[in-house]
Backbone as XML, in Angstrom:
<?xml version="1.0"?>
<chain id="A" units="angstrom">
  <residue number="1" name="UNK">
    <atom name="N" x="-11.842" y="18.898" z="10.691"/>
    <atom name="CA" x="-10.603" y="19.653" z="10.801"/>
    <atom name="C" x="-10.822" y="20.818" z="11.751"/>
  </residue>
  <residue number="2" name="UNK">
    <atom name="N" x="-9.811" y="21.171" z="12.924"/>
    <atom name="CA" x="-9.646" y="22.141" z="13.357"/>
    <atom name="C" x="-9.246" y="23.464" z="12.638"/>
  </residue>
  <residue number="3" name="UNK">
    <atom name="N" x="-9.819" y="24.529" z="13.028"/>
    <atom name="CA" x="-9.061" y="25.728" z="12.508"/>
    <atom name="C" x="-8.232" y="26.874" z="13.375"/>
  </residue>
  <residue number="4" name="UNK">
    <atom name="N" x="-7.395" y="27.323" z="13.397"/>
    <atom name="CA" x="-7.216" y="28.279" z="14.030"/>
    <atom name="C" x="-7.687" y="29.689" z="13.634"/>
  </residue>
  <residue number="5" name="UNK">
    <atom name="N" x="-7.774" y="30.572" z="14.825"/>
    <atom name="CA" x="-8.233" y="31.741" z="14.241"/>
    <atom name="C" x="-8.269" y="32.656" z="13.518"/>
  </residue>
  <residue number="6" name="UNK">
    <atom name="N" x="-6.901" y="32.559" z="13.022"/>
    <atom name="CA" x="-6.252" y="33.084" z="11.462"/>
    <atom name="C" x="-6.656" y="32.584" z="10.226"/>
  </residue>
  <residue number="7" name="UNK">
    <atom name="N" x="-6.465" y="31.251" z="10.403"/>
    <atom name="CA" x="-7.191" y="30.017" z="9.412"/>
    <atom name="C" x="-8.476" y="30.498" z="9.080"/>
  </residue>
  <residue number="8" name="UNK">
    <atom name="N" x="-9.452" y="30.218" z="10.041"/>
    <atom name="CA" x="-10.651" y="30.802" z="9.736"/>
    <atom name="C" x="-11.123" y="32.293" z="9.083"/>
  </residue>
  <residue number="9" name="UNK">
    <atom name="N" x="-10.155" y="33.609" z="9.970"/>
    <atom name="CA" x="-10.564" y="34.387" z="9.344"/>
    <atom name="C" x="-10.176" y="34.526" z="7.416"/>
  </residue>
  <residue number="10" name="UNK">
    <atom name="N" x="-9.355" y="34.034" z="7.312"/>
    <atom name="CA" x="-8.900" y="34.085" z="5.727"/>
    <atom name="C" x="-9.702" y="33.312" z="4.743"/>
  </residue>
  <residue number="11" name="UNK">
    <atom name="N" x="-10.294" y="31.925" z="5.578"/>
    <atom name="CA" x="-11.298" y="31.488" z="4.632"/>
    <atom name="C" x="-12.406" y="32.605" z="4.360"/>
  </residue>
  <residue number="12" name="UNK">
    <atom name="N" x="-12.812" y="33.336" z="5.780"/>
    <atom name="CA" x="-14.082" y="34.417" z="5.615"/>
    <atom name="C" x="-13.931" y="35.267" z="4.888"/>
  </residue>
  <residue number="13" name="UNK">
    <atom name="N" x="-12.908" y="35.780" z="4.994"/>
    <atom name="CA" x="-12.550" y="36.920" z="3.833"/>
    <atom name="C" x="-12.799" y="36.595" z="2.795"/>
  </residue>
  <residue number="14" name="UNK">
    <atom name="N" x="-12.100" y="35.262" z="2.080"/>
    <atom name="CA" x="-12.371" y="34.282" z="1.190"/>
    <atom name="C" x="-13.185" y="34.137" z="0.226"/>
  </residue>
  <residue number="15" name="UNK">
    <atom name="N" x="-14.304" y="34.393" z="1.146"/>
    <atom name="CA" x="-16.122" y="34.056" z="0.920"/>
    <atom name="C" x="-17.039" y="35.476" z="1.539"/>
  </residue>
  <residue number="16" name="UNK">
    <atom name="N" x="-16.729" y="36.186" z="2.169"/>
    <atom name="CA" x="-17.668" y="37.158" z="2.366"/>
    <atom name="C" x="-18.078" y="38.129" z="0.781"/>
  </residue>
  <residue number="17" name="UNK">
    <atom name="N" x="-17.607" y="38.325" z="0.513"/>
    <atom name="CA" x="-18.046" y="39.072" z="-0.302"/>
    <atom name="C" x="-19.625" y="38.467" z="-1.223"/>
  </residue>
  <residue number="18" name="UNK">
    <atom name="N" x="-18.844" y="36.850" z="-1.559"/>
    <atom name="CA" x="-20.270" y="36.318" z="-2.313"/>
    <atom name="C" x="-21.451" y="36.009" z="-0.815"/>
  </residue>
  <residue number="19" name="UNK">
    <atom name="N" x="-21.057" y="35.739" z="0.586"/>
    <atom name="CA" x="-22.211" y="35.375" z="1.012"/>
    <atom name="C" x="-22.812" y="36.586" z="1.536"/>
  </residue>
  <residue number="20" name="UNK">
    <atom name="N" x="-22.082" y="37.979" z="1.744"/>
    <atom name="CA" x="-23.097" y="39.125" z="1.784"/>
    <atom name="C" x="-24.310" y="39.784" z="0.019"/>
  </residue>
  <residue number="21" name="UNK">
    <atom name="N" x="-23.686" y="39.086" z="-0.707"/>
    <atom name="CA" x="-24.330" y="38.609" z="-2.012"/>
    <atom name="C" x="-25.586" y="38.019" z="-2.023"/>
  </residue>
  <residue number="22" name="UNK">
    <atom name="N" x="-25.711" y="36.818" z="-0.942"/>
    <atom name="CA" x="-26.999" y="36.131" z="-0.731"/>
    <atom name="C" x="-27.731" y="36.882" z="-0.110"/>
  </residue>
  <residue number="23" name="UNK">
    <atom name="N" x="-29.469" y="36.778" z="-0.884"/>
    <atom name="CA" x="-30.817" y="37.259" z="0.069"/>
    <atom name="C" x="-30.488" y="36.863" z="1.376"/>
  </residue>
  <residue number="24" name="UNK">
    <atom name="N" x="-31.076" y="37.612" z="2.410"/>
    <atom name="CA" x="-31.063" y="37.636" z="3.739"/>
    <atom name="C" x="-30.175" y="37.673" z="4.403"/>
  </residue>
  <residue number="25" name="UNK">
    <atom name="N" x="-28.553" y="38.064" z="3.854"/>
    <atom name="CA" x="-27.389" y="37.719" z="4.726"/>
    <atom name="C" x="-27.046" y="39.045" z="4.973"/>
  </residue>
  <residue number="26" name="UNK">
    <atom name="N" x="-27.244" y="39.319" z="6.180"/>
    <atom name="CA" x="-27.077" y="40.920" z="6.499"/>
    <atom name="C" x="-25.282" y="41.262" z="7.097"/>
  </residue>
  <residue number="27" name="UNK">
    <atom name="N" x="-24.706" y="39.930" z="7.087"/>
    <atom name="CA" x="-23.493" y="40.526" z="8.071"/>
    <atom name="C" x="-22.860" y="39.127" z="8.303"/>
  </residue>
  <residue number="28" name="UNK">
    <atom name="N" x="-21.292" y="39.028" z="8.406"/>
    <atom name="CA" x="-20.469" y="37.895" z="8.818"/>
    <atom name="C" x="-19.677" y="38.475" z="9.710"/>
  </residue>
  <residue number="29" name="UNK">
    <atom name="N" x="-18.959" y="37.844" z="10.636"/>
    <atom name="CA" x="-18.243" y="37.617" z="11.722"/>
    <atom name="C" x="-17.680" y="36.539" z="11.995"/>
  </residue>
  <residue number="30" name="UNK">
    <atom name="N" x="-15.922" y="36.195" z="12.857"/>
    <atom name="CA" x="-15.789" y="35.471" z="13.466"/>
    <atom name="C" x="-16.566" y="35.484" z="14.837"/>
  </residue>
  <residue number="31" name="UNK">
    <atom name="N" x="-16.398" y="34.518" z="15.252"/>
    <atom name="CA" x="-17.222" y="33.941" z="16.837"/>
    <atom name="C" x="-17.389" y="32.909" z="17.484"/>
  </residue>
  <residue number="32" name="UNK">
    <atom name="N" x="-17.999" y="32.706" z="18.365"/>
    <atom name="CA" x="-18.151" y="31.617" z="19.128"/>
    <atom name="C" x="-19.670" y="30.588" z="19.228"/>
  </residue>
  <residue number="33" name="UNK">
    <atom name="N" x="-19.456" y="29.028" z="18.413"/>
    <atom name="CA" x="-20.351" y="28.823" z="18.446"/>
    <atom name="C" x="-21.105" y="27.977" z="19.954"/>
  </residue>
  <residue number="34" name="UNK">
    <atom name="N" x="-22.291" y="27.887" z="19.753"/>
    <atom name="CA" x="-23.129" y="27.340" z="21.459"/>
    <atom name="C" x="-21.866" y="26.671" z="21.985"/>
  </residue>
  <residue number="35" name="UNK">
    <atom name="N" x="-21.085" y="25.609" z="21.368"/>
    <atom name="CA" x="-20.332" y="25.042" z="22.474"/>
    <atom name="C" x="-18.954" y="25.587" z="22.551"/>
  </residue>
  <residue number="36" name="UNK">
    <atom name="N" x="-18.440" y="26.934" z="22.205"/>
    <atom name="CA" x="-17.343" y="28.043" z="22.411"/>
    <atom name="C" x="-16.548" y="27.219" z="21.417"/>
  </residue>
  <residue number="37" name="UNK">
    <atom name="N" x="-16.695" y="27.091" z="20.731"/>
    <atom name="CA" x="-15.185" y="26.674" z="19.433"/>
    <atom name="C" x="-15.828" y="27.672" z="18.456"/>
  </residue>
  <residue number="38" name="UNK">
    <atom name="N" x="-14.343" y="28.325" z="18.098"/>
    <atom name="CA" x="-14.516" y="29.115" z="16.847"/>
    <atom name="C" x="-15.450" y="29.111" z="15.704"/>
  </residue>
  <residue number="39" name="UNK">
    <atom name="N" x="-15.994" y="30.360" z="15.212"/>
    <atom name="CA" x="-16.618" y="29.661" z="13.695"/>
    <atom name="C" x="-16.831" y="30.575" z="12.852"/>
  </residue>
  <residue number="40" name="UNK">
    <atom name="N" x="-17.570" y="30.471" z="12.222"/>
    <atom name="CA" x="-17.716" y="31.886" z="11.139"/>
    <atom name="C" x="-19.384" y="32.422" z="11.687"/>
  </residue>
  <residue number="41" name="UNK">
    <atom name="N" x="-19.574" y="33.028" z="12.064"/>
    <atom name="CA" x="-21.300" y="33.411" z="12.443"/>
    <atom name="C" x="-21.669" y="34.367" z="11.205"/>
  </residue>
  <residue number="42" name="UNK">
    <atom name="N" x="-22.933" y="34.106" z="10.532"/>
    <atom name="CA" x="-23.871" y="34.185" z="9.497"/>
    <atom name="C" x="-25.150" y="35.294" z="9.902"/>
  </residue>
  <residue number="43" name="UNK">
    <atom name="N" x="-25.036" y="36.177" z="10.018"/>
    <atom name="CA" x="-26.001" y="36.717" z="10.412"/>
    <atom name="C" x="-27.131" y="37.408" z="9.294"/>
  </residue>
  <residue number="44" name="UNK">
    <atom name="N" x="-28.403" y="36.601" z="9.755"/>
    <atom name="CA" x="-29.438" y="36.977" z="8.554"/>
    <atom name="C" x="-30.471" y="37.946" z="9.227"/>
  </residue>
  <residue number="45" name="UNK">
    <atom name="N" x="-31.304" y="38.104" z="8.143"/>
    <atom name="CA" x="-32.594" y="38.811" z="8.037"/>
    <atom name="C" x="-33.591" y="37.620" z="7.136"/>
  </residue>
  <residue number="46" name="UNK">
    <atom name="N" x="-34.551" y="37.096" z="7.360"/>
    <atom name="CA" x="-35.276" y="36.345" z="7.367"/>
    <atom name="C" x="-34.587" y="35.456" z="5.623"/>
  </residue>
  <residue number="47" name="UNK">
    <atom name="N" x="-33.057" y="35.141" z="5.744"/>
    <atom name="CA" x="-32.563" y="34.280" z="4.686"/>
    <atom name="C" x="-33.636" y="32.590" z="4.595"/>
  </residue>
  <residue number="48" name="UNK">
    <atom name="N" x="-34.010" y="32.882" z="3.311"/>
    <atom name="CA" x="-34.987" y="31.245" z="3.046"/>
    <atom name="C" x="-33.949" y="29.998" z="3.247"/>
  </residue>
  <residue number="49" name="UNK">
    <atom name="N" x="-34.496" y="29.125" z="3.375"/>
    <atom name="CA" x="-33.907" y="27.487" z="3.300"/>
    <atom name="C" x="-33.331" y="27.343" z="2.505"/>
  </residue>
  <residue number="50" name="UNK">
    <atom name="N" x="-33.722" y="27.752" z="1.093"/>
    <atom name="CA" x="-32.771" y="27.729" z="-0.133"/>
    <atom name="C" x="-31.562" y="28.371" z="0.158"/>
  </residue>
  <residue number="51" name="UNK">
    <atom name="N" x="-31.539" y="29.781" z="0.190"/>
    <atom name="CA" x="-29.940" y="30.383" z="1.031"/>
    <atom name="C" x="-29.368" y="29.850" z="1.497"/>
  </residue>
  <residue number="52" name="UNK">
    <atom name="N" x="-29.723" y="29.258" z="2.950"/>
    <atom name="CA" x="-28.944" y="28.543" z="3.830"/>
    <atom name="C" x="-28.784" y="27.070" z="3.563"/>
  </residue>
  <residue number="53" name="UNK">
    <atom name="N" x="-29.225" y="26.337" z="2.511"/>
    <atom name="CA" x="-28.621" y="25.480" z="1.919"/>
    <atom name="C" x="-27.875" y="25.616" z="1.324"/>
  </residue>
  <residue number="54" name="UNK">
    <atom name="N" x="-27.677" y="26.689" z="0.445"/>
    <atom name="CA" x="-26.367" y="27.278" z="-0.848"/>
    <atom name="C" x="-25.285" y="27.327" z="-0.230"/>
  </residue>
  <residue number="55" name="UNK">
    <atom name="N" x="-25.522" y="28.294" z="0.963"/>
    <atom name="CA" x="-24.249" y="28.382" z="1.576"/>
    <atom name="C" x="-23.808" y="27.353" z="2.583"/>
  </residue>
  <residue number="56" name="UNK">
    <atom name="N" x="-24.317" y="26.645" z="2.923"/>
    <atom name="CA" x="-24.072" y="25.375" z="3.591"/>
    <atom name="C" x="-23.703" y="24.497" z="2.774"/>
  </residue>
  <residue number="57" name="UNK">
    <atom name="N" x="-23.967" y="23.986" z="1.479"/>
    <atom name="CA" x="-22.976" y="23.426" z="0.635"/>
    <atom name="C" x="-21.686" y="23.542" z="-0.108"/>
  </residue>
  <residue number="58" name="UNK">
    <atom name="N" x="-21.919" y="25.319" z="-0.099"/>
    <atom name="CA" x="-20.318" y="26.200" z="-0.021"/>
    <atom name="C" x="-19.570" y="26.095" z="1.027"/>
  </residue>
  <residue number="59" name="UNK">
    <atom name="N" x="-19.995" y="26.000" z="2.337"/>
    <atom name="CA" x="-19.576" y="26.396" z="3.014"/>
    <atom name="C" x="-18.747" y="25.025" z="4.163"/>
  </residue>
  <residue number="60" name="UNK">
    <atom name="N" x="-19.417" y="23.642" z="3.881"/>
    <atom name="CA" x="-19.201" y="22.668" z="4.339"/>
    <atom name="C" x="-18.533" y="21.987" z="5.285"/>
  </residue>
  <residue number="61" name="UNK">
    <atom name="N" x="-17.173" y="22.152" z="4.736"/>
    <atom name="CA" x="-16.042" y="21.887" z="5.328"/>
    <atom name="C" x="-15.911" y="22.198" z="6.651"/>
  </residue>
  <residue number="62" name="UNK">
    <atom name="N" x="-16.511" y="23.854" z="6.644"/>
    <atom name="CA" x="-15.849" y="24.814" z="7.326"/>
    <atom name="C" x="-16.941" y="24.917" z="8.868"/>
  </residue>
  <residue number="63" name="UNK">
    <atom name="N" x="-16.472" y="25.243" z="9.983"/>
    <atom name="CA" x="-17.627" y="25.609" z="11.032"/>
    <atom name="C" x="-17.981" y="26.689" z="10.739"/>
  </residue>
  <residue number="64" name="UNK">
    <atom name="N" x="-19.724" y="27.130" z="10.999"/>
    <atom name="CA" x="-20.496" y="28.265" z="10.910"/>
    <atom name="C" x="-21.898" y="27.944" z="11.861"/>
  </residue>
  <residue number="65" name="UNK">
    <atom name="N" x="-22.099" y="29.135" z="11.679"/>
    <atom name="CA" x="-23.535" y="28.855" z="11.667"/>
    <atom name="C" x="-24.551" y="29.914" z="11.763"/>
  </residue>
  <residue number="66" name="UNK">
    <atom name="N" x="-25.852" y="30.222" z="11.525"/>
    <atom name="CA" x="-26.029" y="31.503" z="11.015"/>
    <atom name="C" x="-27.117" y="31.870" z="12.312"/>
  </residue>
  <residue number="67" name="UNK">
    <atom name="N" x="-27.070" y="33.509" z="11.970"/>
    <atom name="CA" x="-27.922" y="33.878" z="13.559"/>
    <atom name="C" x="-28.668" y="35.109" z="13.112"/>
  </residue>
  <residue number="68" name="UNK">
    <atom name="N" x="-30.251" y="34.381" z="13.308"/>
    <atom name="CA" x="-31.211" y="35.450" z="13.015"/>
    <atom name="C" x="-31.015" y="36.585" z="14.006"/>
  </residue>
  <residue number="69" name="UNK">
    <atom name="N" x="-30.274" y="38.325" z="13.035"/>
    <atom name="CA" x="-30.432" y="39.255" z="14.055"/>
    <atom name="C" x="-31.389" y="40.348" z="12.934"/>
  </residue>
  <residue number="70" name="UNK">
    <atom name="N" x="-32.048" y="40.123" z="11.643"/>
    <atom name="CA" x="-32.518" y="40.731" z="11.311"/>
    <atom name="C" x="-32.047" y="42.051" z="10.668"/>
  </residue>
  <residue number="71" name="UNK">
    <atom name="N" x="-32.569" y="43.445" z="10.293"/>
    <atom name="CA" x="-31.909" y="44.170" z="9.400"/>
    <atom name="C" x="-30.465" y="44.684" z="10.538"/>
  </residue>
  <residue number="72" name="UNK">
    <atom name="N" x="-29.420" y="44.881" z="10.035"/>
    <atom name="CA" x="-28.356" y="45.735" z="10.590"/>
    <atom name="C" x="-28.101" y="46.736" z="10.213"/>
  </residue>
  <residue number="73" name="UNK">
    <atom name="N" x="-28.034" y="48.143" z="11.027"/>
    <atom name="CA" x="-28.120" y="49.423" z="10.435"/>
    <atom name="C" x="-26.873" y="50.014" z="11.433"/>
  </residue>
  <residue number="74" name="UNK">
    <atom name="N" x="-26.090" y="50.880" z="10.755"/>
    <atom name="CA" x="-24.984" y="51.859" z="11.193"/>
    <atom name="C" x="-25.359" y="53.040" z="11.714"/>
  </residue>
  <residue number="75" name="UNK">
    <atom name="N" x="-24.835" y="53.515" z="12.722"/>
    <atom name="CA" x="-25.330" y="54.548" z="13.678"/>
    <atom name="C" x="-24.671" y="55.759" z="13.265"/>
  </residue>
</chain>
């Protein structure tokens, strides 16, 4: 299924709260994945296999995909 960009952000909203919940998930965003179609980007700090299986079975349906940027800190 396609999403549009509204679509998507409401699923994120949706779900952010429990996947900033998971070890290693430092941060969500809409974005653009390698081949420029929309998605949800996952941004961790060294999240285990187990994590990113949890949320990849939550998350399924939906395009994502997660991007090691490590701790995120506010200026």
């Amino acid at each position: 299924m396609s999403y549009t960009e509204k679509q998507l952000a409401t699923e994120l909203e949706n779900r952010e709260g429990w996947l900033l919940q998971q070890e290693g998930i430092v941060g969500t965003a809409l974005g653009c994945d390698q081949g420029g179609q929309i998605c949800i980007k996952i941004y961790t700090d060294g999240a285990t296999s187990e994590t990113k299986a949890a949320i990849s079975a939550r998350l399924q349906k939906l395009p994502f995909e997660f991007e090691e940027t490590g701790e995120i800190r506010a200026f």
